[in-house]
C-alpha positions as CSV (number, residue, x, y, z in Angstrom):
1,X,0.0,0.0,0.0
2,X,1.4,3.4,-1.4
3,X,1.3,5.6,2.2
4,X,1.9,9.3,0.8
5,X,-2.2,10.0,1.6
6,X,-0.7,9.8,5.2
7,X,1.3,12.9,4.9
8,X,-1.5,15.8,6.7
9,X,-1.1,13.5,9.9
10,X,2.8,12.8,9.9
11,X,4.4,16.0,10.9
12,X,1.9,17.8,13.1
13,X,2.3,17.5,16.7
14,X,-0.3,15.0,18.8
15,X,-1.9,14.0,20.7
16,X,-4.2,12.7,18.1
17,X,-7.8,11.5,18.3
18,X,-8.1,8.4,15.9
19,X,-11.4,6.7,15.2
20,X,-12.6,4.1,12.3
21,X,-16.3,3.6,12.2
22,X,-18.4,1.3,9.8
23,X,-20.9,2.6,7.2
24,X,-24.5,3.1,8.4
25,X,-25.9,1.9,4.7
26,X,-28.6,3.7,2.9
27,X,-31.5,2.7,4.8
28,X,-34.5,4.8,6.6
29,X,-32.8,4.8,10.2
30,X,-28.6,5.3,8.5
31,X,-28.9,8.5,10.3
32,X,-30.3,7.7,13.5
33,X,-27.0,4.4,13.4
34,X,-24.5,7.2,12.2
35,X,-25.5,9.6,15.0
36,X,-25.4,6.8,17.6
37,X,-22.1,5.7,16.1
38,X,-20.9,9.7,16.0
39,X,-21.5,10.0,19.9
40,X,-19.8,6.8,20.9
41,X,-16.7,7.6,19.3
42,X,-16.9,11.0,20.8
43,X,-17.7,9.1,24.4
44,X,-14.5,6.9,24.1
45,X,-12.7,10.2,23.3
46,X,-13.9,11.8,26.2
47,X,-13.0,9.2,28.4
48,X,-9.7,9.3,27.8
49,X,-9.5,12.6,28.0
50,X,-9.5,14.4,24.5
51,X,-10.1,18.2,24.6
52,X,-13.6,18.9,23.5
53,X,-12.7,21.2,20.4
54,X,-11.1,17.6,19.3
55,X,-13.9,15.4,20.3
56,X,-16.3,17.9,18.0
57,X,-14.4,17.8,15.5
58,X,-14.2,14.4,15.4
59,X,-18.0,14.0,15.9
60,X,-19.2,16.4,13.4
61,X,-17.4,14.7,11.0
62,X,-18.8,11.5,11.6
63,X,-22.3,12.5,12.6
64,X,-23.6,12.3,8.6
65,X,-24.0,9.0,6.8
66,X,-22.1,8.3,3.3
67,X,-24.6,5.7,1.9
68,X,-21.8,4.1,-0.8
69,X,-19.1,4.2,2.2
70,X,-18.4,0.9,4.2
71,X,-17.1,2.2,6.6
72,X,-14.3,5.8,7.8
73,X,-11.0,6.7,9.6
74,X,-10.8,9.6,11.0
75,X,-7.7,11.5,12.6
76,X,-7.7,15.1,14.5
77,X,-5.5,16.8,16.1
78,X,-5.8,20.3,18.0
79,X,-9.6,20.5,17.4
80,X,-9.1,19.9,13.7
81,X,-9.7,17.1,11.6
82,X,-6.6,16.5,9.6
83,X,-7.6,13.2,7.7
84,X,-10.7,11.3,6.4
85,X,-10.6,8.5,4.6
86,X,-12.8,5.6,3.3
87,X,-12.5,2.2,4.2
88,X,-13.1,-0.5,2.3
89,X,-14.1,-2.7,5.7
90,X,-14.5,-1.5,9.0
91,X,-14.6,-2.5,12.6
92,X,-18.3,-4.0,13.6
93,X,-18.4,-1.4,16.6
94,X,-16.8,1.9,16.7
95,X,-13.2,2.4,17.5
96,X,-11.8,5.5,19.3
97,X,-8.2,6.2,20.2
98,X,-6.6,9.1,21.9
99,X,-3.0,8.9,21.9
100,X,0.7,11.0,21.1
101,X,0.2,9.1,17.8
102,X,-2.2,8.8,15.3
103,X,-3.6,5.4,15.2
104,X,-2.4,4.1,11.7
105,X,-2.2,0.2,12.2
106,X,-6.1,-0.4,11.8
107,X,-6.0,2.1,8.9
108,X,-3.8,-0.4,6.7
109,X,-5.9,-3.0,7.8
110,X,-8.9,-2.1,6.7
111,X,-8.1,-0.1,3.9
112,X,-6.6,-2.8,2.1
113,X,-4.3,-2.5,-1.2
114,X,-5.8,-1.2,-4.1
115,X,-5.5,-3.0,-7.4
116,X,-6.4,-1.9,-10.6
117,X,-7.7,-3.6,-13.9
118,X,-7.8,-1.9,-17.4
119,X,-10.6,-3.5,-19.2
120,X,-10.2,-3.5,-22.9
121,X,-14.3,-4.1,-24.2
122,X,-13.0,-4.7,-27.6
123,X,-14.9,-5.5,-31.1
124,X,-13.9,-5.6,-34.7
125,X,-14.2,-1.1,-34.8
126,X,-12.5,-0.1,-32.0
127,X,-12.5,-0.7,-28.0
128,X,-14.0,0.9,-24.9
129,X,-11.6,1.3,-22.2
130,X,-12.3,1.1,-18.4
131,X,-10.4,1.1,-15.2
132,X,-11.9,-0.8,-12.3
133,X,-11.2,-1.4,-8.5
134,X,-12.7,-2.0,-5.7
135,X,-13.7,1.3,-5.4
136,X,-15.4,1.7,-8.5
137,X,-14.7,1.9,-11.9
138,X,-13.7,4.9,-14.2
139,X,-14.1,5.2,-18.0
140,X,-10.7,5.8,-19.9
141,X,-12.1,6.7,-23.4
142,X,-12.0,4.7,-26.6
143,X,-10.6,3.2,-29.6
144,X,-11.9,4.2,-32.9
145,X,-10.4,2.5,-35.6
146,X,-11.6,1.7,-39.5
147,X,-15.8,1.3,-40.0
148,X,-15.1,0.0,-43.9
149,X,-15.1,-2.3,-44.7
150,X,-15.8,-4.9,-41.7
151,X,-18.0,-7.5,-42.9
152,X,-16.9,-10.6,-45.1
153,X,-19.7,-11.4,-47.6
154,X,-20.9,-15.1,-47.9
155,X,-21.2,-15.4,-52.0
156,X,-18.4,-17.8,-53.1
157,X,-18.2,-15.4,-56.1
158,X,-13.9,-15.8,-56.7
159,X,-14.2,-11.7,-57.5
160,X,-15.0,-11.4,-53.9
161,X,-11.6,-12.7,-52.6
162,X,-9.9,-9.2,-52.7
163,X,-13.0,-7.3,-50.8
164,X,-12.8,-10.4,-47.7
165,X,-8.7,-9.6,-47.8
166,X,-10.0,-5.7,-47.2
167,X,-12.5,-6.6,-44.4
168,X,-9.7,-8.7,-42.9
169,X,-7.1,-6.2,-43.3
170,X,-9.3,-3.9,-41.8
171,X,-9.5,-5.5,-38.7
172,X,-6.3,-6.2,-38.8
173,X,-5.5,-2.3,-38.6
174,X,-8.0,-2.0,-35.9
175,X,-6.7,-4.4,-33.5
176,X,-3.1,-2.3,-34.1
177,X,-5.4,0.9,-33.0
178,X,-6.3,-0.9,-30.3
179,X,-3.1,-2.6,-28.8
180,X,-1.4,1.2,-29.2
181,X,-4.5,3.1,-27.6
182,X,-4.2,0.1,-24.5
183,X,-0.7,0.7,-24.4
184,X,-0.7,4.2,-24.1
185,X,-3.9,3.7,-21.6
186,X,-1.7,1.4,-19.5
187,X,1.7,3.6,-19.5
188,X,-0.6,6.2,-17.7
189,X,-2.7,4.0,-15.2
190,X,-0.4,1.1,-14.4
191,X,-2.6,-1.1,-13.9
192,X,-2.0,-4.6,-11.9
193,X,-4.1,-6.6,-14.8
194,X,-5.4,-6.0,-18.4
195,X,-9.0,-7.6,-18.8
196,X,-9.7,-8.0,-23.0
197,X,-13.5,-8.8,-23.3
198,X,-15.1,-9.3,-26.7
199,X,-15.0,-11.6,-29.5
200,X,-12.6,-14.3,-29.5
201,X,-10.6,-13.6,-32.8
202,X,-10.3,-9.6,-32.1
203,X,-9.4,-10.3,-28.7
204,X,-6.4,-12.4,-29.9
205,X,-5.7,-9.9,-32.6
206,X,-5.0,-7.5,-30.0
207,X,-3.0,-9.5,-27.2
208,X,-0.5,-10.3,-30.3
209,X,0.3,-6.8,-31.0
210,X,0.6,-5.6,-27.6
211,X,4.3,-4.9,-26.5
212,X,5.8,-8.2,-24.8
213,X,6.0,-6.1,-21.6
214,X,2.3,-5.7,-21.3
215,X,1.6,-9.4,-22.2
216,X,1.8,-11.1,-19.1
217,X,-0.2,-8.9,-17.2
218,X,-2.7,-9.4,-19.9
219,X,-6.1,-12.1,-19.4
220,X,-9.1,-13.0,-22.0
221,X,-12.6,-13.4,-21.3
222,X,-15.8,-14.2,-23.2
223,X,-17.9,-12.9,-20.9
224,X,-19.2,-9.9,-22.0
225,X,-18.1,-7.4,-24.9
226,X,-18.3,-4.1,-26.1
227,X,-22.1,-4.1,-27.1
228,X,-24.8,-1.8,-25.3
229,X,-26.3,-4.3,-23.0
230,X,-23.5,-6.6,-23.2
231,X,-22.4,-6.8,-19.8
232,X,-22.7,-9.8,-17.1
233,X,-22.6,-11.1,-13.9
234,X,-20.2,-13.3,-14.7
235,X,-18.3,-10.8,-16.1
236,X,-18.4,-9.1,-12.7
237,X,-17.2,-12.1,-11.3
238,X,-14.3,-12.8,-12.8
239,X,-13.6,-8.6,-12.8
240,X,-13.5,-8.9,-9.2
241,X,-11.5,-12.3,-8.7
242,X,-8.6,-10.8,-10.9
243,X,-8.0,-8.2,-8.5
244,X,-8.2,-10.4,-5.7
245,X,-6.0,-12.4,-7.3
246,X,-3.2,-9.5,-8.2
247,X,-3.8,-8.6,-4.4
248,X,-2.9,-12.0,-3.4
249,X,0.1,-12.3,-5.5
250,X,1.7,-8.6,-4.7
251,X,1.4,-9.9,-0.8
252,X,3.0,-13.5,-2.3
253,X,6.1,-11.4,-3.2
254,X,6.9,-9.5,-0.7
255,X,6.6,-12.1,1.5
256,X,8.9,-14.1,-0.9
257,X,10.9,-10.8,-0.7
258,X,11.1,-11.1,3.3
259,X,11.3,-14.3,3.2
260,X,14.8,-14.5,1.3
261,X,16.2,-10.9,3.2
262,X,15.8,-12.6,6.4
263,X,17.6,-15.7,5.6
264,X,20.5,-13.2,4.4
265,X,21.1,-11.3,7.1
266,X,20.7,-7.6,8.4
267,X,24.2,-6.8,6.6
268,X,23.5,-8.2,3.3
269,X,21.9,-7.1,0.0
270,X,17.7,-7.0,-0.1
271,X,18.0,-7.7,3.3
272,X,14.9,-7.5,5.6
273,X,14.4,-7.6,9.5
274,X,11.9,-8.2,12.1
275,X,13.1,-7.3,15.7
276,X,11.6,-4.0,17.4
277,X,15.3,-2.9,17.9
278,X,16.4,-4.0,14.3
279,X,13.4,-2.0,12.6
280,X,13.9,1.0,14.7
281,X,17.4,1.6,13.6
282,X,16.3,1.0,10.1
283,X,13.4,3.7,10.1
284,X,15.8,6.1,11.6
285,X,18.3,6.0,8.8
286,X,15.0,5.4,6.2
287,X,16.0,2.6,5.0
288,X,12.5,0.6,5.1
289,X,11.2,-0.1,1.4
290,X,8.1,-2.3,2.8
291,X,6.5,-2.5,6.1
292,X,5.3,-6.0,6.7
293,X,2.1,-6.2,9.2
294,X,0.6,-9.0,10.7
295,X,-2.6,-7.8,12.8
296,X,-2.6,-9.1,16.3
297,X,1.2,-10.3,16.2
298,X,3.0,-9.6,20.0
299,X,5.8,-6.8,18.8
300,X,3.0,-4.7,17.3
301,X,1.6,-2.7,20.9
302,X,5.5,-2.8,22.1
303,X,6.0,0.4,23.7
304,X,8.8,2.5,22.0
305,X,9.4,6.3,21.9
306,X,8.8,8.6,19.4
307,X,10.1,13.0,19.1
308,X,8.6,15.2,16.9
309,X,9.7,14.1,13.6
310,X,8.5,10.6,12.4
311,X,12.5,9.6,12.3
312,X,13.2,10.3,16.1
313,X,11.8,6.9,17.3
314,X,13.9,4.7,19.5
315,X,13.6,1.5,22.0
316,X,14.1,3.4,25.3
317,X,13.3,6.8,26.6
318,X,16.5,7.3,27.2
319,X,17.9,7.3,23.8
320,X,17.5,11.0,23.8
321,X,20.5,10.7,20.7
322,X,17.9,9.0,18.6
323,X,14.5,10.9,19.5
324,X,15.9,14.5,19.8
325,X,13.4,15.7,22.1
326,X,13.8,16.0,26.3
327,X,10.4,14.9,26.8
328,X,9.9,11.8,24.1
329,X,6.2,10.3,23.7
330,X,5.2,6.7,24.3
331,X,3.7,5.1,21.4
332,X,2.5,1.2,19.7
333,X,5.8,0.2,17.4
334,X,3.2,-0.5,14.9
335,X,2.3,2.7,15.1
336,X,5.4,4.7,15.0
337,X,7.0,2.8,12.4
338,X,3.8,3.7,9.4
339,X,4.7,6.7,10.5
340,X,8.1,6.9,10.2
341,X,7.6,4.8,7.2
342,X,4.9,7.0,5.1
343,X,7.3,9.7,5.5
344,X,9.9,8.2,3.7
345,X,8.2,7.3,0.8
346,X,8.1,3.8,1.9
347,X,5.1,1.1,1.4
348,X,3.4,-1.2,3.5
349,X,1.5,-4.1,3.6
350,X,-1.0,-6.9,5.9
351,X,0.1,-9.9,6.0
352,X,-2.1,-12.9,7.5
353,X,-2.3,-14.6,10.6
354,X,-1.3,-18.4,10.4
355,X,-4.3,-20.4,10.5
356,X,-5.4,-22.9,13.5
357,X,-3.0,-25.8,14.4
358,X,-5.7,-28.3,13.5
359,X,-4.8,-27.7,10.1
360,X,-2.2,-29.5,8.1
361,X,0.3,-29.1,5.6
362,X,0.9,-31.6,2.6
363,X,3.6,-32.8,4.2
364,X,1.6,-33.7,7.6
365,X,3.3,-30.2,9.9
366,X,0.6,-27.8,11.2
367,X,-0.2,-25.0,8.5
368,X,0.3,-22.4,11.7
369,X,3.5,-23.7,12.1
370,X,4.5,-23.6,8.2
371,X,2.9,-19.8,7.7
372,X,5.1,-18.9,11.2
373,X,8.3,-19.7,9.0
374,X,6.9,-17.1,6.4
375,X,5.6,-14.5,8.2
376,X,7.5,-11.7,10.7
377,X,7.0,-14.2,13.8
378,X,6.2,-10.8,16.0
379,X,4.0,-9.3,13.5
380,X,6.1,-6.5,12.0
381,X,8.8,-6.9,9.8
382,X,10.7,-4.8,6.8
383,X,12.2,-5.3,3.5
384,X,14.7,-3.1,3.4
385,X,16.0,-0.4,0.6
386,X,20.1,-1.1,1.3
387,X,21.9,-2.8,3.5
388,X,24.0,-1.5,6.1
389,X,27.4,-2.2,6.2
390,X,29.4,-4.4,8.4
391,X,31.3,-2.3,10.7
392,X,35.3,-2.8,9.8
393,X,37.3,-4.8,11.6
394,X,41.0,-5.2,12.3
């Protein structure tokens, strides 16, 4: 997950009131459920002791439904509100938090990764291009290619031969439209996947002239097409388990990613880490690519402390070298390092929790046990951007 949205809550001074709330839906009491969900958010806040200009803030923002919303985060600082976002799942029961941080781990959580897939709706003229996610979907503009001629007559007059070469010809030069129009279309949306729906020859037309790069990212379906009207379920289907299944394979490689840096070492090339100290000293001298979180994992609520800056964060209060700042905050790690993180252009990402012991492996060894091997064992972990160097010797 890209983490620059983060930035109006990473250098302004706390304490921070954080609160994620689900959607209220469009029915005839959402308001009366929003309201109710509002004030106990503004309760929690109050009870541990946010000043009221915050606690308003907070509430007034919350306080109206957003029918096509599953659910907000909301962070405020100094009786402001300095974020709102969207989430695209949310905690059954209102959360509240009032702390020197803002609360950031249940934001990656249940905001999720976005992935993206440019849908080519292609036919014989042109295509229609769309990009979709699980927000929503966005219309990209079109194709136009040749309309003459495009239909092959059925006569088996031998004088027809040269007008069928045309008609195929023409196609011919509209798939190339195509495949440069989807090209150019992907260069500016970099898209995870490339969806071509339509007819089965055109579709093939176009996947062989697109640029090798392109290719793999690139799936086929006849489930649907370019047509008025056209559109199915199952085409909705299969939209939506391509991007779970680019979601699933981005989290496949990093983990792959960790998986390799730890078994390097801290001093080595792509090397990753996953003990509170370790990460720390990494976020200090930005050198965190990734952030690797699992929810609920035991390093996650470790108490560290944090200055001013997202890069003055340190093991022990007393590391006043590292945090710059006479009177240091207490914070979560988990929390301090997305911050720390986000303002280093870094990324992160949720990894999940092993499954229950009763489960078993292929080879006959608990799957909890096998995911352990995989995942940061305390629930936070890095892939890192460089190395650092072994100190010299001698």
């Amino acid at each position: 997950m890209e983490l620059a949205f983060l930035s109006p809550v990473l250098h302004h001074p706390g304490p921070w009131a954080s609160a994620y709330v689900a959607g209220a839906g469009a029915g005839p009491d959402s308001a009366d459920q929003q309201e109710l969900a509002a004030r106990e958010v503004r309760h929690q806040l109050s009870r541990q002791g946010a000043d009221e200009r915050t606690q308003e803030a907070v509430y007034e923002e919350l306080r109206t439904p957003v029918p096509e919303e599953e659910g907000r985060a909301v962070f405020a600082a100094d009786g402001e509100v300095r974020l709102a976002t969207p989430l695209r799942a949310a905690p059954p029961l209102p959360e509240a938090q009032w702390s020197p941080l803002p609360h950031l781990s249940p934001l990656v959580e249940h905001l999720g990764e976005e992935r993206r897939c440019l849908v080519a709706y292609v036919d014989r003229e042109g295509a229609d291009f769309e990009l979709r996610s699980a927000e929503g979907s966005e219309e990209l503009g079109q194709a136009q290619g040749l309309d003459w001629p495009l239909s092959r007559t059925s006569s088996g007059d031998p004088s027809e031969s040269h007008f069928q070469e045309a008609v195929e010809n023409t196609w011919e030069k509209n798939a190339a439209t195509v495949a440069d129009r989807l090209t150019r279309v992907a260069a500016r949306t970099h898209p995870d996947a490339v969806l071509l729906v339509g007819e089965d020859r055109q579709r093939a037309a176009v996947l062989d002239k697109l640029p090798v790069a392109l290719r793999p990212l690139t799936t086929q379906t006849d489930r649907g097409g370019r047509a008025a009207g056209s559109g199915t379920d199952l085409l909705e289907e299969e939209i939506a388990e391509l991007l779970a299944e680019q979601e699933h394979r981005h989290g496949a490689r990093v983990l792959e990613r960790f998986r390799v840096g730890r078994a390097r070492g801290a001093n080595t090339a792509e090397a990753a880490v996953e003990d509170v100290a370790s990460l720390l000293e990494a976020a200090r001298e930005h050198r965190i690519e990734t952030l690797l979180l699992r929810p609920g994992g035991p390093d996650t609520n470790t108490e560290v402390w944090v200055g001013e800056e997202p890069d003055q964060i340190a093991l022990r209060r007393s590391e006043t070298k590292y945090l710059g700042d006479p009177e240091p905050s207490s914070a979560r790690a988990d929390d301090a390092l997305l911050r720390a993180v986000a303002a280093t252009g870094g990324t992160a990402v949720v990894v999940d929790e092993p499954r229950p012991d009763s489960e078993v492996s292929p080879e006959g060894e608990p799957v909890a046990q096998a995911v352990d091997e995989e995942v940061p064992v305390g629930g936070i972990g890095a892939v890192l951007r460089w190395s650092q160097p072994e100190p010299a010797t001698g």
